[in-house]
C-alpha positions in Angstrom: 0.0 0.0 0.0 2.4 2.7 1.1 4.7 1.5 -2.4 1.4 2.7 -4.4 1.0 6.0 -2.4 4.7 6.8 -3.1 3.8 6.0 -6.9 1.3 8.2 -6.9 2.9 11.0 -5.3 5.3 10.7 -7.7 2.9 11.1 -10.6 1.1 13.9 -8.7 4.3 15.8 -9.0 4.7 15.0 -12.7 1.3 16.7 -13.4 2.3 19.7 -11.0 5.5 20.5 -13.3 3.3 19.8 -16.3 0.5 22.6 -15.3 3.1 24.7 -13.8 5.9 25.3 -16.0 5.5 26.1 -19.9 8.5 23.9 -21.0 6.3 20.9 -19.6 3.4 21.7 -21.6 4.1 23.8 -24.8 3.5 23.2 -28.0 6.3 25.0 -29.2 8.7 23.2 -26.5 11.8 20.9 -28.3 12.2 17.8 -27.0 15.0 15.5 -28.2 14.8 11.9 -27.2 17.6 9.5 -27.1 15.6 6.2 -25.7 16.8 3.8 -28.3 19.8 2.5 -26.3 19.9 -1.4 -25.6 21.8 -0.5 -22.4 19.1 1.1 -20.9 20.5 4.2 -20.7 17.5 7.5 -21.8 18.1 10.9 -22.1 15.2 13.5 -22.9 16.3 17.1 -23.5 13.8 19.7 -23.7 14.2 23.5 -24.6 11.7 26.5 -24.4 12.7 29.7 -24.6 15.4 30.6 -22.0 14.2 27.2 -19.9 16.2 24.2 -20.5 15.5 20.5 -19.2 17.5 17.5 -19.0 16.1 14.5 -18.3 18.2 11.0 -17.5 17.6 7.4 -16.2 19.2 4.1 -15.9 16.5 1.6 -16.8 19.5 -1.3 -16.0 20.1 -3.7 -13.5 23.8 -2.6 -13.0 25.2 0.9 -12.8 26.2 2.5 -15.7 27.2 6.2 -16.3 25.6 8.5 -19.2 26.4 11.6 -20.3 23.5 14.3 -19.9 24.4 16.5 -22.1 23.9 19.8 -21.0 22.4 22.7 -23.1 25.3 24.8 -21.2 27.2 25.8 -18.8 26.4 27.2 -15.2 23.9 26.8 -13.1 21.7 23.3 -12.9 19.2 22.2 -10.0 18.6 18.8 -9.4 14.3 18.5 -9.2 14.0 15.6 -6.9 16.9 17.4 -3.9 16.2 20.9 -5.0 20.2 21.1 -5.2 22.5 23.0 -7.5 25.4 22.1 -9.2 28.0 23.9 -11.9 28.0 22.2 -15.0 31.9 23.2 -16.5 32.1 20.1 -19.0 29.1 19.9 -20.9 29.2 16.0 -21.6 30.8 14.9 -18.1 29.0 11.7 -17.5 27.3 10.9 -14.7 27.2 7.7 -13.0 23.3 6.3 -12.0 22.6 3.5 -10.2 20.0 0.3 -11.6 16.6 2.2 -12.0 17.8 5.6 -10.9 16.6 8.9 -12.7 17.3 12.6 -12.4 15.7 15.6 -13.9 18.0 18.7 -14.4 16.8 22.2 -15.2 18.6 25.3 -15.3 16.2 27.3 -13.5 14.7 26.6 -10.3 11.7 24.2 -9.6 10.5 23.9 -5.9 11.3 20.2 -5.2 8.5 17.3 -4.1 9.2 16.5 -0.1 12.1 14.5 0.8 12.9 11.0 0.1 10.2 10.7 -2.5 12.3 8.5 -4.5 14.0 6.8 -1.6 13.5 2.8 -1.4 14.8 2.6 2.0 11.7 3.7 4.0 9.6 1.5 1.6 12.1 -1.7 2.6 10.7 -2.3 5.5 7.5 -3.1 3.9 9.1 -5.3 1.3 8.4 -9.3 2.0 12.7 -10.1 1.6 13.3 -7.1 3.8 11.6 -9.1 7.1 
């Protein structure tokens, strides 16, 4: 039950940055998709206007590094932490673990609450965790 209300918390963010922020929801937003990769590796890059979104996951059972590939340099904010980071390299890979996922923007988004993505206070609840 509680993995279910985690999911859907996660999808009721989702639809938050959809309504909330044009680059989401534009018809005039780019979007460049690189999801073809038999490694599991997917990048999404979107761009409207001045706002730029990088989107990448590891949909792998081991970890693997990718490289984002950043619109620019400067400023980035992780969504999920609400952290930011200097991007100096534009194609300095980043290493993800199995079934992790991060979306970058260079502007500001308030982030969900904390641990929203976090398995360990779901483990507990897990049958092989007991």
């Amino acid at each position: 039950m509680l993995i279910h209300l985690r999911i859907l918390q996660l999808i009721l963010h989702h639809i938050h940055l959809h309504r909330q922020y044009p680059i989401f929801n534009n018809s005039t937003t780019e979007v460049d998709l690189d999801l073809g990769s038999t490694t599991g590796k997917k990048r999404i890059r979107l761009s409207f206007n001045d706002q730029k979104t990088v989107v990448i996951g590891n949909f792998n059972v081991v970890n693997q590094s990718i490289d984002p590939d950043f619109f620019h340099t400067g400023t980035w904010y992780d969504y999920f932490s609400g952290d930011s980071f200097i991007v100096s390299d534009l194609n300095e890979s980043i290493n993800l673990d199995p079934g992790q996922f991060h979306i970058y923007s260079n502007f500001y988004i308030d982030p969900p609450e904390d641990n929203l993505l976090s398995t360990h206070a779901l483990s507990v609840f897990l049958p092989n965790s007991m």
